[in-house]
Backbone bond lengths (Angstrom), bond angles and torsions (degrees), N, CA, C in turn:
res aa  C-N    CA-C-N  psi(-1)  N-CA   C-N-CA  omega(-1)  CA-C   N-CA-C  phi
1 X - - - 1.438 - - 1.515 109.45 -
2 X 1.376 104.32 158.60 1.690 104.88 -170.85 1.895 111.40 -115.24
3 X 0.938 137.46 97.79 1.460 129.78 -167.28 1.240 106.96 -74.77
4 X 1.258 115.19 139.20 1.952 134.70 -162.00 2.011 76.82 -132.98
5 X 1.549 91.94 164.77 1.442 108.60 169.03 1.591 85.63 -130.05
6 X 1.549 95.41 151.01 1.701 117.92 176.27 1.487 101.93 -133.35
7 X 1.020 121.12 135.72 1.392 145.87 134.66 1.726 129.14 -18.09
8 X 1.028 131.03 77.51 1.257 110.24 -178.18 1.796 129.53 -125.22
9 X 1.094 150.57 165.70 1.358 138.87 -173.78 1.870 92.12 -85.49
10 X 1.154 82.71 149.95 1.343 92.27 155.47 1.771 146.78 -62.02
11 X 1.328 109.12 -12.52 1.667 129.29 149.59 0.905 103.10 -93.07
12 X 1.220 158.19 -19.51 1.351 139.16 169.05 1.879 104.90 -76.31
13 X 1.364 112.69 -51.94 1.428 107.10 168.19 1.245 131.33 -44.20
14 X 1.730 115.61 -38.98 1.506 113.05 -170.03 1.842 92.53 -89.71
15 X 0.885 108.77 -30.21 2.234 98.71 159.51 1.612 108.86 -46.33
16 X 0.898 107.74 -76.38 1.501 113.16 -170.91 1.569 115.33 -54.71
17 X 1.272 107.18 9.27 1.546 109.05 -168.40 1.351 103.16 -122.24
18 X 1.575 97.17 -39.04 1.502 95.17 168.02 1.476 138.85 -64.64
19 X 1.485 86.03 -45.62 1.704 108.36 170.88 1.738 108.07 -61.58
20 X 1.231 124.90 -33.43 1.148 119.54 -179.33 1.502 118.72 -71.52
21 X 1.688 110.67 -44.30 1.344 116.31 173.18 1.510 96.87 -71.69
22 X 0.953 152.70 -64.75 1.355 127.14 171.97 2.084 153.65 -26.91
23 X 1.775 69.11 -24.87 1.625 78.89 178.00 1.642 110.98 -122.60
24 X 1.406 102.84 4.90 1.532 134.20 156.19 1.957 93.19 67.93
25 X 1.786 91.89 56.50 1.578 97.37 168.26 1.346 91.85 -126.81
26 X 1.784 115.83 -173.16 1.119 116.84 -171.45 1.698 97.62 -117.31
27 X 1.489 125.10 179.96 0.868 103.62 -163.78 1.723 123.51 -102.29
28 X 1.186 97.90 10.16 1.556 131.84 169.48 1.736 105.79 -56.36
29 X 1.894 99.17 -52.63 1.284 108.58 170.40 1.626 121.18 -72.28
30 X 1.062 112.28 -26.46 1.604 122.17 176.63 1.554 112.85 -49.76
31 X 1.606 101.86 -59.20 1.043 141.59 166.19 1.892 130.32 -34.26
32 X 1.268 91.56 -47.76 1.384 101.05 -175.62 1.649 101.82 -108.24
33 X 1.594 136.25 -16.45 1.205 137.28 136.06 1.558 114.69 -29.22
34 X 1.218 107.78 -65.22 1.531 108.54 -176.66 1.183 126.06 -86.45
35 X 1.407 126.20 -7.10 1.418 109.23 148.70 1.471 115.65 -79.81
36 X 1.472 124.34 -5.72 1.511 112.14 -151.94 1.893 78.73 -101.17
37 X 1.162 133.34 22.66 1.153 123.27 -165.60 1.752 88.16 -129.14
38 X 1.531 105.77 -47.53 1.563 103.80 162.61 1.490 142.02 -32.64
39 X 1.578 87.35 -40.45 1.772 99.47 -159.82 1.775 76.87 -110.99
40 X 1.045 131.32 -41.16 2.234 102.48 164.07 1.485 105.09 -60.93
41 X 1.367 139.06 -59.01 1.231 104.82 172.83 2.027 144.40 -26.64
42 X 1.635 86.03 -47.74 1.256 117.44 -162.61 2.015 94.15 -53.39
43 X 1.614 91.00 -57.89 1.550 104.18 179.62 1.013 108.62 -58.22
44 X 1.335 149.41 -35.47 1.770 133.46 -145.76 1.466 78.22 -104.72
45 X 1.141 147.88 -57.25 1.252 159.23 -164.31 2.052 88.79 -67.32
46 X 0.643 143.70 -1.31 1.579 132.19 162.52 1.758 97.37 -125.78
47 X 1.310 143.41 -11.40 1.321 138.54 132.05 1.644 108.08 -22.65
48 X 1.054 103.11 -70.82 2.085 132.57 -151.49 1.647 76.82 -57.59
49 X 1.893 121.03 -71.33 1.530 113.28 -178.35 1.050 117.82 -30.77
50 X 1.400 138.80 -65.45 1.471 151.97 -88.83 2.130 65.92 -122.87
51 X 1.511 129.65 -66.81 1.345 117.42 -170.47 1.344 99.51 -53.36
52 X 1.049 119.55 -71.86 1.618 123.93 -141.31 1.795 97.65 -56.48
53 X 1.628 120.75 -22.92 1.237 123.10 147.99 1.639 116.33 -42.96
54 X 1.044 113.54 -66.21 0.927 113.39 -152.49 1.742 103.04 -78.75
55 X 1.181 127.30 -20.46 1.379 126.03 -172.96 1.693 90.92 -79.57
56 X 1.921 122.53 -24.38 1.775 95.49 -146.11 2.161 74.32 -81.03
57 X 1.260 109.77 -42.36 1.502 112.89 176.75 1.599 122.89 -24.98
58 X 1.176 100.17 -74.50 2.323 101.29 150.22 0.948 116.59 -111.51
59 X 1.139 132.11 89.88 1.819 121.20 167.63 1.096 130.31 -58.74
60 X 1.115 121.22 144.03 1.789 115.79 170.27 1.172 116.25 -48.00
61 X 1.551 125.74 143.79 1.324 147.51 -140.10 2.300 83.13 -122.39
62 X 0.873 89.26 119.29 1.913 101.95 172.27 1.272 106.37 -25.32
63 X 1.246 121.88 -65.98 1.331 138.23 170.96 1.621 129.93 -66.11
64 X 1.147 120.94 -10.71 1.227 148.69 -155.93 1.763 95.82 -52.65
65 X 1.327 111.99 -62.22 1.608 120.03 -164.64 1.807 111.56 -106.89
66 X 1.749 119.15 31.22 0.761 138.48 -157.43 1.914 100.97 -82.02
67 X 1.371 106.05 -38.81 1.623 103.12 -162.33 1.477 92.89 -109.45
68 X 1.398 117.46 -16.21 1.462 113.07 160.96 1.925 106.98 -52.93
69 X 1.052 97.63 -76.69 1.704 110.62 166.83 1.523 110.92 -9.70
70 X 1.492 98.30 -59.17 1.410 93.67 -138.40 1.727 95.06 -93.81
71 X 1.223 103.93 -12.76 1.741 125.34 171.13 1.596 106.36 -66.58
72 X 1.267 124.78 -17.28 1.874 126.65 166.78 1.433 106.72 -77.11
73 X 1.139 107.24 150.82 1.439 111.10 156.01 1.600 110.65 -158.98
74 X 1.855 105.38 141.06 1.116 108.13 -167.18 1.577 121.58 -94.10
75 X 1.338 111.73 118.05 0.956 100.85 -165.45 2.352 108.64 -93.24
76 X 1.073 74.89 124.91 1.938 92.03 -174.91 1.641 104.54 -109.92
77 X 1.733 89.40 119.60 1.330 107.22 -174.88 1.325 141.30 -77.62
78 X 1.318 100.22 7.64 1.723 131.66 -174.53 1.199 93.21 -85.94
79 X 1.761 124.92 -31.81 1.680 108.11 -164.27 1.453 105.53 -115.23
């Protein structure tokens, strides 16, 4: 592992200190929890862009998933 120094306020420190003595991690671990939750946010949240790109680019056509649809059938076990 590589140690960086960060910057932090002082309410943000006594959080991370608390939460750490609480869940009996240190705050290194606090720390690297919440960015590693940052940067998956960051990604699924530029996923979500990258579709909604790509749907306004071709959109689905009204009809588009019509014989898919109609190609299911449910089967109900009562009958």
């Amino acid at each position: 592992m590589i140690t960086i120094s960060i910057t932090v306020d002082e309410s943000l420190l006594t959080a991370i200190d608390r939460v750490a003595r609480d869940s009996k991690r240190t705050r290194s671990d606090i720390c690297r929890l919440a960015l590693r939750k940052f940067l998956r946010s960051q990604r699924e949240a530029l996923a979500v862009r990258e579709e909604q790109e790509a749907y306004r680019a071709h959109p689905v056509a009204p009809d588009e998933f019509d014989s898919l649809i109609a190609g299911q059938s449910i089967n109900d076990p009562e009958e």
